[in-house]
C-alpha positions as CSV (number, residue, x, y, z in Angstrom):
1,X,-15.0,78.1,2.9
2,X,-11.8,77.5,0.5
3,X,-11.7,79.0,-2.7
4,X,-12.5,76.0,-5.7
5,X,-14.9,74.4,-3.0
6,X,-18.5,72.7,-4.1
7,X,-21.1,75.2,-3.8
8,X,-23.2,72.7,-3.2
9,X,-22.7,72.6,0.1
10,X,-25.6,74.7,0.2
11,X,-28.5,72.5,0.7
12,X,-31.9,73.4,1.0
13,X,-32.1,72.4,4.3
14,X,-28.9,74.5,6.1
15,X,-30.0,75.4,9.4
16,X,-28.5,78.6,8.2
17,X,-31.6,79.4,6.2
18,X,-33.0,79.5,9.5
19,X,-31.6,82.6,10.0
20,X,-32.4,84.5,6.8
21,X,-35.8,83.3,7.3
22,X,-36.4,85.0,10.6
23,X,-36.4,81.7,12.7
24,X,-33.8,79.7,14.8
25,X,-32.2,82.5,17.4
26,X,-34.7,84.5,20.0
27,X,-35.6,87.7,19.0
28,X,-35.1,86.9,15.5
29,X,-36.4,88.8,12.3
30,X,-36.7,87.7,8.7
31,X,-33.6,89.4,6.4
32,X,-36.7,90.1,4.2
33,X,-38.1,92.9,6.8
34,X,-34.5,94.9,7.7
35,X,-31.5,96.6,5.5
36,X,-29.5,95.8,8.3
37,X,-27.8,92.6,9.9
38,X,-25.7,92.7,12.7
39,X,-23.5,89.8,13.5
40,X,-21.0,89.2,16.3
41,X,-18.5,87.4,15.3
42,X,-15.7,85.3,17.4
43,X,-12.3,85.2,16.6
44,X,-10.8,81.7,17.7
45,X,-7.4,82.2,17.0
46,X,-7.6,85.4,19.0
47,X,-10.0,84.4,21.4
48,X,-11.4,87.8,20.0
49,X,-14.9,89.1,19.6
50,X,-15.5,91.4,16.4
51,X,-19.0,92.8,15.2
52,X,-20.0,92.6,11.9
53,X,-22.4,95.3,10.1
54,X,-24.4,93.6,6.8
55,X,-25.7,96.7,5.3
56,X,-28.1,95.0,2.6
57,X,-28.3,97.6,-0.1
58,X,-24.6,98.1,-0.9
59,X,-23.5,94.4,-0.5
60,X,-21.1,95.1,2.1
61,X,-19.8,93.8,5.1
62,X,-18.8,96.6,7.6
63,X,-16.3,95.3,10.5
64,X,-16.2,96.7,13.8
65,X,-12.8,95.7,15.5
66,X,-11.6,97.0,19.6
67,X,-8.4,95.3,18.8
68,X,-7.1,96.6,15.2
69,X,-3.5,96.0,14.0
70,X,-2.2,95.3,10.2
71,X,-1.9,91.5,11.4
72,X,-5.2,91.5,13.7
73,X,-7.1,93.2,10.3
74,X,-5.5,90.6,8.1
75,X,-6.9,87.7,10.8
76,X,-10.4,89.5,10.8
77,X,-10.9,89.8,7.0
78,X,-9.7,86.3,6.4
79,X,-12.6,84.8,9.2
80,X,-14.8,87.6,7.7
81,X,-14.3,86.7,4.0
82,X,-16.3,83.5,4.7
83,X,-19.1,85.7,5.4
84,X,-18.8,86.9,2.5
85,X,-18.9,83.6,0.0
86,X,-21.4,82.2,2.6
87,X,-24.0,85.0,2.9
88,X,-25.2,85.3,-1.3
89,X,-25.0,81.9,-2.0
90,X,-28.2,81.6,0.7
91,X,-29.6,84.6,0.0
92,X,-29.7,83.1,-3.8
93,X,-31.0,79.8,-2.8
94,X,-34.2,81.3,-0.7
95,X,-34.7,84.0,-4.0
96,X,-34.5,86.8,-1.4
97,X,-34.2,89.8,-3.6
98,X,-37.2,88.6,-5.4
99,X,-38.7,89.3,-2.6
100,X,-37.0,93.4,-2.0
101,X,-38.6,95.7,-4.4
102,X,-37.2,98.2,-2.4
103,X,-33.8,97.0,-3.0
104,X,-32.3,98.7,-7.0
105,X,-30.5,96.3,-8.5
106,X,-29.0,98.6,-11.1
107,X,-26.7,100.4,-8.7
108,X,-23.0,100.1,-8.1
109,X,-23.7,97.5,-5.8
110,X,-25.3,95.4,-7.9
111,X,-24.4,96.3,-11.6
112,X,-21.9,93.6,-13.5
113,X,-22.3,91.1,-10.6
114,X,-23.8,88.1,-10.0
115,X,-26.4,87.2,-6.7
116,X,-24.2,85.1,-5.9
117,X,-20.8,86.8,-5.9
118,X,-19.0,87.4,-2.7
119,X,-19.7,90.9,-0.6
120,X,-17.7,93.4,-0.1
121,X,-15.3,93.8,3.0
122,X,-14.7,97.0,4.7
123,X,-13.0,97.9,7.6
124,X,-14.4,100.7,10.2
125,X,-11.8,103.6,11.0
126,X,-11.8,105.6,13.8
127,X,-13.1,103.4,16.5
128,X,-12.2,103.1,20.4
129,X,-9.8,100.9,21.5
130,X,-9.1,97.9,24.1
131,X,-6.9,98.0,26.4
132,X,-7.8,95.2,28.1
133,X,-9.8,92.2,27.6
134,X,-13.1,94.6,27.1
135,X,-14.2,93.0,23.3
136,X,-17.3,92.1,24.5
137,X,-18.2,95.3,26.0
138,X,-16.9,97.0,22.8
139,X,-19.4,94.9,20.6
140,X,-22.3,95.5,22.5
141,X,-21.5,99.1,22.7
142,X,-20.8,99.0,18.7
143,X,-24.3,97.1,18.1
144,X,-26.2,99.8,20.5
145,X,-24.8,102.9,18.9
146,X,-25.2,101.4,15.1
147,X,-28.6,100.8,16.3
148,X,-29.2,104.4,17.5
149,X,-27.3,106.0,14.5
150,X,-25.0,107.6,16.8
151,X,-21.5,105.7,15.6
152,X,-20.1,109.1,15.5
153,X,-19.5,108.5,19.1
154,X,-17.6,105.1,19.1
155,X,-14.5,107.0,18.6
156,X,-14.3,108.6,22.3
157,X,-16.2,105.4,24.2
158,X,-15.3,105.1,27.6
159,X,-15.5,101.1,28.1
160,X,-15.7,101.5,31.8
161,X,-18.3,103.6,32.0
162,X,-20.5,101.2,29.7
163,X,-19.5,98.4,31.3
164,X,-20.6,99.5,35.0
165,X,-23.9,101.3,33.2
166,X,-24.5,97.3,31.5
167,X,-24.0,96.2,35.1
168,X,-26.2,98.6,36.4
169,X,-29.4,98.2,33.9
170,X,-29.1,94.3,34.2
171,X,-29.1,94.9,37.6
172,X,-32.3,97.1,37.6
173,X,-33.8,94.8,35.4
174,X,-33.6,91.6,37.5
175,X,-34.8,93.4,40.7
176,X,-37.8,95.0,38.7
177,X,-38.7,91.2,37.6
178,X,-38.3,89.6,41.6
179,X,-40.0,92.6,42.6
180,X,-43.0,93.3,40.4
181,X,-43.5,88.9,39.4
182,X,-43.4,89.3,36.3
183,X,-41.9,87.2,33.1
184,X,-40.5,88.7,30.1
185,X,-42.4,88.0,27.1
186,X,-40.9,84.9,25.1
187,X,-40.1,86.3,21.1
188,X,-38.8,82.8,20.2
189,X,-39.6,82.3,16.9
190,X,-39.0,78.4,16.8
191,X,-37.3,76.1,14.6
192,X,-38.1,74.6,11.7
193,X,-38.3,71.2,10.3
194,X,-36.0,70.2,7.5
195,X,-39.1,69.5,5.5
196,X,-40.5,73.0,6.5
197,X,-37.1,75.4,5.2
198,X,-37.2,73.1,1.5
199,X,-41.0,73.9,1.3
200,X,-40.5,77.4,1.8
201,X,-37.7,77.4,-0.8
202,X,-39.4,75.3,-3.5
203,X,-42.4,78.0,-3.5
204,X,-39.9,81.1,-3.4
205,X,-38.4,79.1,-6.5
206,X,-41.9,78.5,-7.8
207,X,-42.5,82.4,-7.6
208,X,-39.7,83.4,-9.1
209,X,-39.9,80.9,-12.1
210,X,-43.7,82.3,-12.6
211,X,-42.5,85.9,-12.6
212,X,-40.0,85.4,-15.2
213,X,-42.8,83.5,-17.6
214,X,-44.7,86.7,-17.2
């Protein structure tokens, strides 16, 4: 998005919504349930993949680069940035921190700022580095640790070694299915109609109008 362009853009029926609501991608979860959002992002200029860490309760975006230089951070934050104008404006059109008590909204995150302002950018330090064409490995491997709170170890990853060990437990995996007959369960949440994402907005609209009457 360019800066001085029409927020309206936003419609109530972005497939985007789709996302924040839980729906759309398999395995999906509604924003509404987690604090944290993780996001691979592909660089096209670079034919580069990045992973990007939505922590929802400081209003920052956390980036997790395999390939960092001052020009290749300068590339990332600019792709990133769009994220960043993006992500509040639909968080502010489905009323989603209406819906996060949990969530203080007189911190430093929040205080003096509008919902929909843009997030904050940060760069992670101190991560392991490519030396090949090994991004995707690296943002698997940043996604799993994050997810196991042990990032204190991204800085000494051995991308071979997690590479043969993802080759391995795929591996295991598929002969486990052949072997045993069985399916894996199916967690895909569906779509929605266009019809579907503006009801749900117009009644989290509808709440939040009834709340402030109160």
């Amino acid at each position: 998005m360019k800066k001085g362009c029409d927020l309206l853009v936003i419609k109530s029926d972005d497939r985007l919504v789709e996302y924040i609501l839980g729906y759309y991608m398999h395995c999906n979860t509604a924003w509404s349930e987690v604090d944290h959002v993780l996001m691979p992002v592909h660089m096209e200029t670079l034919n580069h993949w990045i992973l990007v860490h939505f922590d929802i309760h400081s209003r920052c975006l956390h980036v997790y680069n395999s390939l960092r230089s001052a020009s290749h951070d300068k590339k990332a934050k600019k792709i990133v940035e769009r994220y960043s104008v993006i992500i509040p404006l639909l968080l502010d059109l489905v009323c989603f921190y209406k819906s996060r008590n949990d969530i203080e909204l007189s911190s430093q995150y929040f205080v003096n700022k509008k919902a929909t302002d843009c997030l904050e950018i940060m760069m992670v330090d101190g991560l392991s580095q490519q030396t090949q064409c090994d991004c995707g490995v690296f943002v698997f491997a940043f996604a799993e640790y994050f997810i196991h709170g042990a990032t204190d170890k991204l800085k000494d990853l051995c991308v071979k070694d997690k590479r043969n060990k993802l080759c391995v437990d795929l591996y295991k995996h598929a002969c486990k299915k052949q072997l045993e007959g069985y399916e894996s369960d199916s967690e895909f949440p569906g779509r929605l109609k266009d019809n579907e994402i503006k009801g749900l907005i117009l009644e989290a609209k509808e709440d939040e109008e009834s709340e402030l009457k109160k």
